[in-house]
N, C-alpha and C positions, 0 to 999 in steps of 0.2 A: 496351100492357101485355098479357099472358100473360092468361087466363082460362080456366078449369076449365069443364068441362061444361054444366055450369048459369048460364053468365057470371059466376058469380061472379067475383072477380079472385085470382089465383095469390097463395097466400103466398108468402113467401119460403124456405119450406123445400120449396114445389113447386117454383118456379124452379131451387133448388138442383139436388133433381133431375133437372127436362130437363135441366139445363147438365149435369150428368154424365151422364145417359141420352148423349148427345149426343156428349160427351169422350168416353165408350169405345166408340160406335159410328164416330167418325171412327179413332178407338185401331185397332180390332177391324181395318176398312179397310187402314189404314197398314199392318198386322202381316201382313193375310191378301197384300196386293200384294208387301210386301217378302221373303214367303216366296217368292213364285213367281220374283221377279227374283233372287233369292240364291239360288234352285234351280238356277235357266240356270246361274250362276257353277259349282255345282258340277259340272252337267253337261259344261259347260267342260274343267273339269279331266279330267273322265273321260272323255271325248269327245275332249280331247290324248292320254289313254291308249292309245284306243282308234286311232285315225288315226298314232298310232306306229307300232303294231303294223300298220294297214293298210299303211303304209309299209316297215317290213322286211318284212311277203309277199312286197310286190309286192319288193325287193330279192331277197331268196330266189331268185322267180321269173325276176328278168336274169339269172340262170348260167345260164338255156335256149336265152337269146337272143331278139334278135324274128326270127322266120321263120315258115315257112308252118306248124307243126306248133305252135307257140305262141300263134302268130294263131286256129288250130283252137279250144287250151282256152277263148282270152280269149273266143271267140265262146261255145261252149258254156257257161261262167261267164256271160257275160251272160243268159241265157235265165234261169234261178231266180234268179239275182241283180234282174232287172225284177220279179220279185215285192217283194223285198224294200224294193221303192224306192215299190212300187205302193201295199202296204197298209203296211211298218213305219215309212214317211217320208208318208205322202199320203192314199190314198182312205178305208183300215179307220179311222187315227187321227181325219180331217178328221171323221168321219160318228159313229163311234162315243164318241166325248169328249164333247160338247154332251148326247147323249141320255143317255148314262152317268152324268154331273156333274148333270144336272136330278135323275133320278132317284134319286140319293143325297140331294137336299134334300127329296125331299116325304118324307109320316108312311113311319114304318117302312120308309124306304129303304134301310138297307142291306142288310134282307134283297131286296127285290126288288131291287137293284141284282145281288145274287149270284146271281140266277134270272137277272134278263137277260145279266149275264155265261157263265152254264152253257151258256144256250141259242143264246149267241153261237157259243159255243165250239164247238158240237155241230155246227152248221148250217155254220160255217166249214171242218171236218173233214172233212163229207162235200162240201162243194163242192170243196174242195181235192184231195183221195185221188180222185174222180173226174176232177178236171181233168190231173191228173195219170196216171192210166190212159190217156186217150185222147190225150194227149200219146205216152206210151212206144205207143200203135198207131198212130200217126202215122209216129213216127221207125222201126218196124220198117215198114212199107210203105216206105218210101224205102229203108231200105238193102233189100229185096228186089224193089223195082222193076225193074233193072238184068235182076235176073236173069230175074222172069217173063216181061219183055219182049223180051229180048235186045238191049236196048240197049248202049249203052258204057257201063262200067263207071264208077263216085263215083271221083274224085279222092281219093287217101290222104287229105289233107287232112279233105274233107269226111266220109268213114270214121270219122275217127279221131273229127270233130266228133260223130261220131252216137252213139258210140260211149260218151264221157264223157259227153254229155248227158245218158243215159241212166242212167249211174252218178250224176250229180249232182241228177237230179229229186226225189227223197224229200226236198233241201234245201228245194224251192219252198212243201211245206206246214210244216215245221216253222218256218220262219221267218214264215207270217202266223200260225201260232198262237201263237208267242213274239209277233208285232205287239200283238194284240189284247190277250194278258194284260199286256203292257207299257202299252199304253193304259189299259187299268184300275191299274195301280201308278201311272201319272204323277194322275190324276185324287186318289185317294190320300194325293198327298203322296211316294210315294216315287220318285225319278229315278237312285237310284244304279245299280242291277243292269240296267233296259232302256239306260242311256249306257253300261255297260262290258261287258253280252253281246256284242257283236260281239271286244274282246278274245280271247275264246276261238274265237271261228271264226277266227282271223286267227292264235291262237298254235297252233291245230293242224292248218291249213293249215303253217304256216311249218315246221312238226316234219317233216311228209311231205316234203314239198319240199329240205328236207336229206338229208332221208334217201334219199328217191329220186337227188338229187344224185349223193351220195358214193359212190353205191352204182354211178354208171354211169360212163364213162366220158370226160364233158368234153362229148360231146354230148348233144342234146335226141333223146328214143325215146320212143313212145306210150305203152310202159309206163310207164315214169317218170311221165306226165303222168297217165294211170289211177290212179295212187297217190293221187297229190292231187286227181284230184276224187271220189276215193272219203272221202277225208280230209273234204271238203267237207258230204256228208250225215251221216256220224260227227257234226260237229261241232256240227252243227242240232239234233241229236238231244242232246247235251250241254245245249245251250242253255235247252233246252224240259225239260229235267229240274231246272233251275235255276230257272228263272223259276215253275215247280208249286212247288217248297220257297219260296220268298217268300209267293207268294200263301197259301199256307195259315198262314204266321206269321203274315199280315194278318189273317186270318177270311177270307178269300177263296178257299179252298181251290176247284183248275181242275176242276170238274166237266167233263161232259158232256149235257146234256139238248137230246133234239131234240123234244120234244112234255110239256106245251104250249108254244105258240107265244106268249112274251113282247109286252108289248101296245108295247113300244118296239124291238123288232126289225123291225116294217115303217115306221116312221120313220127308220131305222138304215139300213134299205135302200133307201127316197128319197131318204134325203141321199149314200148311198156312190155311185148308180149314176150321177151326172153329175160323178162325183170321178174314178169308175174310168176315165167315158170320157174324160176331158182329163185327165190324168194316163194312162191308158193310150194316147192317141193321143199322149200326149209320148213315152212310153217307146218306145210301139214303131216312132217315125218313128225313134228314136235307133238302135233294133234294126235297121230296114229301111238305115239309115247307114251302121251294120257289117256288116248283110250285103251293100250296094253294094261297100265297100269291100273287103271280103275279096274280092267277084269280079271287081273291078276289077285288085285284086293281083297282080305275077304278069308276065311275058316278054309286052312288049306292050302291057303295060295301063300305064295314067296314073301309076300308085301302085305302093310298091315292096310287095314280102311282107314281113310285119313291121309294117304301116302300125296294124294292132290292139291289136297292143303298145306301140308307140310314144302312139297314142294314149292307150291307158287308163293309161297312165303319167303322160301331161301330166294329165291329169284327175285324177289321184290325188291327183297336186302341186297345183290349183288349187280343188280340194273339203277339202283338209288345213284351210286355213286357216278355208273358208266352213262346212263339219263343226263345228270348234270353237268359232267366234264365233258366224256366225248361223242354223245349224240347233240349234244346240244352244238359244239365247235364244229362238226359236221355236216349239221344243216345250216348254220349261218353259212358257212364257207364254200357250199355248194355252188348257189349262185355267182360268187368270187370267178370257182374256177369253171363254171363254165362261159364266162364271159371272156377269160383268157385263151379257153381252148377253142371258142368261137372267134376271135379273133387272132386264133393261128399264135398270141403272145406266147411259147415254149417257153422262155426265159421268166417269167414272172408265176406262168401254169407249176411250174419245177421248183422256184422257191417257195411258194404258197403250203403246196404238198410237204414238204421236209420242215416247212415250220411244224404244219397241223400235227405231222407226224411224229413230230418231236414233243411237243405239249401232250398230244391220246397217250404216249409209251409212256412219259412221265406221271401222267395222273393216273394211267392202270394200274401201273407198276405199285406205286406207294397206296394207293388206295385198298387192291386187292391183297397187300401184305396185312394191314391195318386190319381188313375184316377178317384173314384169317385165325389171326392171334385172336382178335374180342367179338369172332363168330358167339360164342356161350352170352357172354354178359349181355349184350347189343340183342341175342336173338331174347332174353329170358326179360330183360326190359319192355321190351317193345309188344310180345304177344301172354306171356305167361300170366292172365288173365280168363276170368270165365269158366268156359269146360276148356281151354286150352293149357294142359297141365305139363309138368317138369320133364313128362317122356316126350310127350309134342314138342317140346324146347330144344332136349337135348339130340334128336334125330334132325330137326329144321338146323342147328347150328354145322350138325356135320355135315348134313348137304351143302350148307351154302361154304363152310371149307374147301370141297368140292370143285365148285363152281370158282371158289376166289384163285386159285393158282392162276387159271388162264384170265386175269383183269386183263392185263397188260395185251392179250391178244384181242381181246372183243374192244376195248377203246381202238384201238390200232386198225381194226378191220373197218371201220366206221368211216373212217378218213379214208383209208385207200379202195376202198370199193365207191366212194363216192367219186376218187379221181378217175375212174374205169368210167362212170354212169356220164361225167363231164365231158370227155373224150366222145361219149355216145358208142361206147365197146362196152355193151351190157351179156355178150356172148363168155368173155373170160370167167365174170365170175359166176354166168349162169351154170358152165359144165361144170366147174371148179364145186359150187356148191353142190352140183347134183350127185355129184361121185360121193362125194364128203359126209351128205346127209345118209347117205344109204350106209359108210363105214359108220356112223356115228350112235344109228339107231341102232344097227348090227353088236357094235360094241358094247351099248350100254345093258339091250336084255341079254347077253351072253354071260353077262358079269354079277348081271341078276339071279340068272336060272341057276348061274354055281353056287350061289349064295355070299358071293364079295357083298360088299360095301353098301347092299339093302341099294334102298333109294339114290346114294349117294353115287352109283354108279351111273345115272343120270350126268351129273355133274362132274365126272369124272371124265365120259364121251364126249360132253360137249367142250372141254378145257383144251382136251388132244385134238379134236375135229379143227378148233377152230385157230390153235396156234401152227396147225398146219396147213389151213387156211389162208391166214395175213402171210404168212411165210411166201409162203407160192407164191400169192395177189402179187405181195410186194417185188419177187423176182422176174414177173411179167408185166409189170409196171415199170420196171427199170429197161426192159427189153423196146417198150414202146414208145415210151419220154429220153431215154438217154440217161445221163445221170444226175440221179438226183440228190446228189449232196450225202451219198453211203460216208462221207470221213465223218462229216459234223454228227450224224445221226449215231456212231457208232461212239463218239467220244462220248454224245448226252448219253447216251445208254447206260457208258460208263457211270459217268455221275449221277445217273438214278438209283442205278445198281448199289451205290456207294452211300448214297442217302438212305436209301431203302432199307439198307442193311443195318445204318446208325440207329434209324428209327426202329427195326425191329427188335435192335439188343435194347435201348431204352422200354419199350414198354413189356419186353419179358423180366425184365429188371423188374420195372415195378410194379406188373403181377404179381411176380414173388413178394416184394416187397408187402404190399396189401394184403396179402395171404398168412405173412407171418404177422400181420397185425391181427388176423381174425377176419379180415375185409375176405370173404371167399367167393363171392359172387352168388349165395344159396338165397337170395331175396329180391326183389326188384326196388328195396332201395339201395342195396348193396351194389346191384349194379349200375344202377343211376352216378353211385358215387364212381366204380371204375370207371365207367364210359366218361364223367366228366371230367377226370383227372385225365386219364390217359390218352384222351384224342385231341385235343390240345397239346399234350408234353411229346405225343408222336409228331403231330403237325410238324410243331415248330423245331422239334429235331430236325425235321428231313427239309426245313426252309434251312434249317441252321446251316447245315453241313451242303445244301446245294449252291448255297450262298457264297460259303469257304471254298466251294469248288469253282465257283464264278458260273454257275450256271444260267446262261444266256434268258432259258423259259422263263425263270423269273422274274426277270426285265419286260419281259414282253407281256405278262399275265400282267406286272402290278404298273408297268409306264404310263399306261395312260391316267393312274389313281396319280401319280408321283406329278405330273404333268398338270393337271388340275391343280392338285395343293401347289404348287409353284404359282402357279397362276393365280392363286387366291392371296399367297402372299406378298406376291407383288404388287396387286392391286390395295393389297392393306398398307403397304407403303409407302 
């Protein structure tokens, strides 16, 4: 029996209310979880927007062709592009979310929440504006190295690389300062405008890129490509003017303040700086990858010119699917669980994980089968355009094969590395990465110099790296939380595995099928027609049979749509 302070024993109008104290704090729960999981959904959506639009760029960008002078932009694109990966997907969000999100709960947080954001802000600007200066005297000593020394002269190519670089660095700070004010909007509550900013870098990249097009004559010329990555810092600069007008409809108006020095900004920077270094030792093995490859490229070398294109093409197509499912469910739900693991809640930190991680293995799982079967049609649709011809196609499709076996590990790693960064144990998957990237690089040019799998051994290292990756994460994640629901996890698996497999015999079915029609996929309307028939008839295979199997994820994906329509017809009643 219930007893009041003084042992007395509980009437029953105090029972009354613990039972409801109780009911709305389970209520409150249920509401504040299902906000962040209906978040992911709508980031979802806009994150399809968004990875559209990545998608016609990069279409755009095949009337260049893949050759040495496109290989040139993709490489310079990647250098500010590694920012964007570092801090607006990784180190600024892992490190600044946790401390951000506490400090909103204690007294009078929101104003100190908007101090420590100013003073983020400030401190991030000048780190950035000078990393950025001694970058651009960098790249000016290289290109006048040649001459002080009287050496041989840079390769056009690499001319040209230095050359855009240089146009596109002002991108590398405006996009962590769009990171960081996007990490304060998710924290918030708000995911719409940090999921669809990248839209606008992508529709006016895609604007230059026509324009420079039309404007030349069928082939690819430096200026033409100067256009667009002039477009590129334009477009940052758009972004960041965007993301200040939100914040200030918040109450969060983007200050600037470098002094004083907020008391949660050196906590901000213990947890970012073993984030920056395993995420920046990922990034920049990937960088030292493209720039093997680029000097590998070439009369002679192992790899043809074009090999950068080809690539960031397969990758575009294989990050399309894992973008929209499980980067997107991973930053909605970050916030989620670090508000659990800041409140010590174990019990809700451990279900949150086992859902996420249930819905990432599902959507890798069937998504990475699907692009491996209609890598051809999907790659010959989308770029087989321009100077981009049927050998371009047919090497981007087996890269991104490559790439597609490990879906099911890069959705997966998404989620569980985010439960590491919530916890604020950003040390596990720092070493974890650091070992992995060195086997990964190691592996892929090993497999190169033999002459395996051309480029494709790219995609091969990174499939092994990183399902041995989640693997690990996931058994030292169990070691530190307890257990997190290994039965239900291992059952879904089953039942993707199962779905997976219906969906795969369906659409080789009707490949063949199509084939023996004359439908061969040798056209890009031919393929237009398999992609429409066949991603659909796979889809609704793999709802069909997960359905059959009573698979829980898809209560949880489609309740809240089922929920609504309830609610509309009762109200039409």
């Amino acid at each position: 029996m219930e007893a009041t302070d003084n042992n007395r024993p509980a009437t029953d109008g105090e029972r009354r209310d613990h039972t409801q104290r109780d009911r709305q704090q389970r209520d409150g729960e249920h509401k504040e979880r299902e906000h962040f999981f209906g978040a992911a959904k709508l980031m979802g959506v806009l994150t399809v927007l968004s990875r559209i639009a990545g998608m016609a760029r990069a279409m755009a960008m095949a009337n260049f062709g893949a050759n040495a002078l496109t290989d040139a932009f993709t490489m310079a694109f990647q250098i500010p592009n590694l920012f964007r990966r570092l801090f607006a997907e990784g180190a600024l969000s892992a490190a600044f979310v946790p401390v951000f999100t506490q400090t909103l709960q204690e007294a009078d947080g929101a104003d100190k929440a908007r101090r420590l954001l100013a003073n983020a802000m400030g401190l991030l600007a000048l780190l950035m504006v000078g990393l950025m200066v001694l970058i651009q005297l960098g790249l000016l000593a290289w290109w006048c190295w040649p001459v002080l020394t009287g050496g041989e002269a840079l390769a056009p190519k690499y001319r040209l690389m230095i050359q855009m670089l240089a146009v596109m660095l002002p991108f590398m700070v405006t996009i962590c300062l769009l990171a960081l004010a996007s990490a304060a909007l998710n924290c918030r509550g708000h995911f719409w405008y940090p999921a669809s900013a990248p839209v606008l870098l992508n529709l006016v990249i895609i604007a230059a890129s026509l324009l420079a097009f039309y404007a030349g004559d069928g082939d690819a010329h430096p200026w033409q490509l100067l256009i667009i990555s002039a477009s590129v810092s334009v477009a940052g600069v758009l972004q960041l003017v965007g993301v200040y007008w939100l914040l200030k409809r918040t109450g969060f108006p983007l200050g600037v303040m470098l002094r004083p020095i907020q008391p949660g900004i050196g906590q901000i920077a213990r947890l970012m700086g073993p984030v920056v270094l395993g995420l920046g030792f990922f990034q920049l093995s990937e960088l030292l990858a493209s720039v093997l490859a680029m000097a590998l490229a070439g009369p002679g070398g192992p790899l043809e010119e074009g090999v950068l294109v080809r690539l960031a093409n397969a990758r575009l197509l294989y990050q399309f699917p894992m973008g929209v499912l499980a980067i997107s469910l991973g930053v909605a739900v970050f916030p989620l669980l670090s508000r659990y693991a800041a409140r010590g809640d174990m019990e809700n930190l451990r279900h949150s994980i086992n859902r996420a991680v249930r819905l990432s293995f599902m959507e890798g799982l069937a998504s990475g089968a699907g692009l491996f079967l209609l890598a051809v049609p999907i790659t010959r649709l989308l770029f087989r355009q321009g100077a981009y011809g049927d050998e371009d196609v047919l090497a981007t499709a087996f890269i991104l094969q490559t790439y597609a076996v490990g879906m099911w590990a890069y959705c997966t790693y998404q989620i569980i590395v985010r439960a590491f960064y919530a916890t604020k144990d950003t040390r596990t998957p720092l070493i974890l990465s650091c070992v992995l990237q060195v086997v990964q690089l190691g592996l892929a040019f090993s497999l190169v110099w033999v002459g395996w799998l051309n480029a494709g051994a790219f995609g091969v290292a990174t499939a092994v790296t990183f399902t041995i990756n989640t693997v690990l994460l996931g058994v030292f994640l169990r070691r530190r939380l307890g257990r997190l629901g290994g039965r239900s996890m291992a059952v879904s698996a089953v039942r993707s595995l199962v779905a997976t497999a219906a969906m795969a015999g369906v659409l080789h079915g009707m490949l063949a099928l199509l084939e023996s029609q004359g439908i061969t996929g040798a056209t890009r309307g031919q393929c237009g027609l398999i992609v429409a028939i066949a991603v659909p008839a796979g889809g609704l295979t793999f709802i069909a049979v997960a359905a059959a199997l009573r698979a829980p994820e898809l209560g949880e994906l489609a309740g809240p749509i089922l929920q609504r329509l309830r609610r509309r017809v009762t109200s039409d009643e």
